[in-house]
N, C-alpha and C positions, 0 to 999 in steps of 0.2 A: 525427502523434504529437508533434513539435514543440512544437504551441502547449499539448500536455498536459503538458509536464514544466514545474513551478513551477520556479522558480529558490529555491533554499535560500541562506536568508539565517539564522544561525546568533545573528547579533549584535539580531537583533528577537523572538526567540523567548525566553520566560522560563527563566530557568536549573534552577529546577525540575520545568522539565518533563521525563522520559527520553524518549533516543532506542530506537526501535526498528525493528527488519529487518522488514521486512513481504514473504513472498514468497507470490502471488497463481498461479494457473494458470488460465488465460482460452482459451478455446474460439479458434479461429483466425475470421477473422472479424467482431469485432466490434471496435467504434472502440474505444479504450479509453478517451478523454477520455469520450464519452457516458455510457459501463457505470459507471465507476466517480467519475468529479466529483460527481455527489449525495449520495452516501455519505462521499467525502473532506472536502466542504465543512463538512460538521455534525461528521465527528469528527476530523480530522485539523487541526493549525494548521502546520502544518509539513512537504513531502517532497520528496527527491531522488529521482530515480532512477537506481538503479546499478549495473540492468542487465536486457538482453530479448533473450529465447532461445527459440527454436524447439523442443518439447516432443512426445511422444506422435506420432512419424513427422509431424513436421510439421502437426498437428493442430490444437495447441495453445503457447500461448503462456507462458512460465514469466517473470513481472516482479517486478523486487526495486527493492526503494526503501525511501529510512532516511526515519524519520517520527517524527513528535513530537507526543502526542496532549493536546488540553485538559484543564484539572482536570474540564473538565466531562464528560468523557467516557472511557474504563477501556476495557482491551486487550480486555475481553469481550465490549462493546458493538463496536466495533468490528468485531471478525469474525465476531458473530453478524450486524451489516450488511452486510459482503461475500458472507454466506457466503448471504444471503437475493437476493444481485443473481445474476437469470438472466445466463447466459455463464461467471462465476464457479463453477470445477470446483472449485476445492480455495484454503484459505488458512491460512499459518504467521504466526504473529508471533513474534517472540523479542527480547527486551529485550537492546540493546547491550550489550555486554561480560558477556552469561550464557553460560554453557556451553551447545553445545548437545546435545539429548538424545541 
């Protein structure tokens, strides 16, 4: 899990870009560097992670991480990508500093 959390570097990142929560729920089980790097690499330019919880009687993994997505790529594109990776049960995004629902 280690080599899968990018180091967030705030001062390389364009200042146009928003940040956003991305909270994921991942089947117990699987690597998560493997499940989800193909998908972060093309849409994500930016994540921390900031925090991994045990979920569904221990089933399931619940991963939040703040993320910062290219011009070239939109919150919709995104979790329609996640949300297509097998392991991937469920995925939220919510833009920093929105209310949430």
């Amino acid at each position: 899990l280690a080599a899968f959390v990018r180091r967030w570097r705030p001062d390389t990142l364009p200042d146009s870009a928003p940040l956003y929560l991305l909270n994921l729920r991942v089947g117990l089980g699987h690597d998560l560097n493997q499940l989800l790097a193909p998908v972060f690499a093309g849409q994500v330019i930016g994540r921390e992670l900031l925090s991994i919880e045990t979920a569904r009687q221990g089933t399931a993994l619940d991963v939040s991480y703040r993320a910062q997505l290219p011009a070239t790529s939109s919150a919709e594109i995104l979790v329609m990508a996640l949300n297509r990776v097998e392991g991937v049960q469920s995925v939220r995004l919510q833009r920093c500093g929105a209310e949430p629902d």
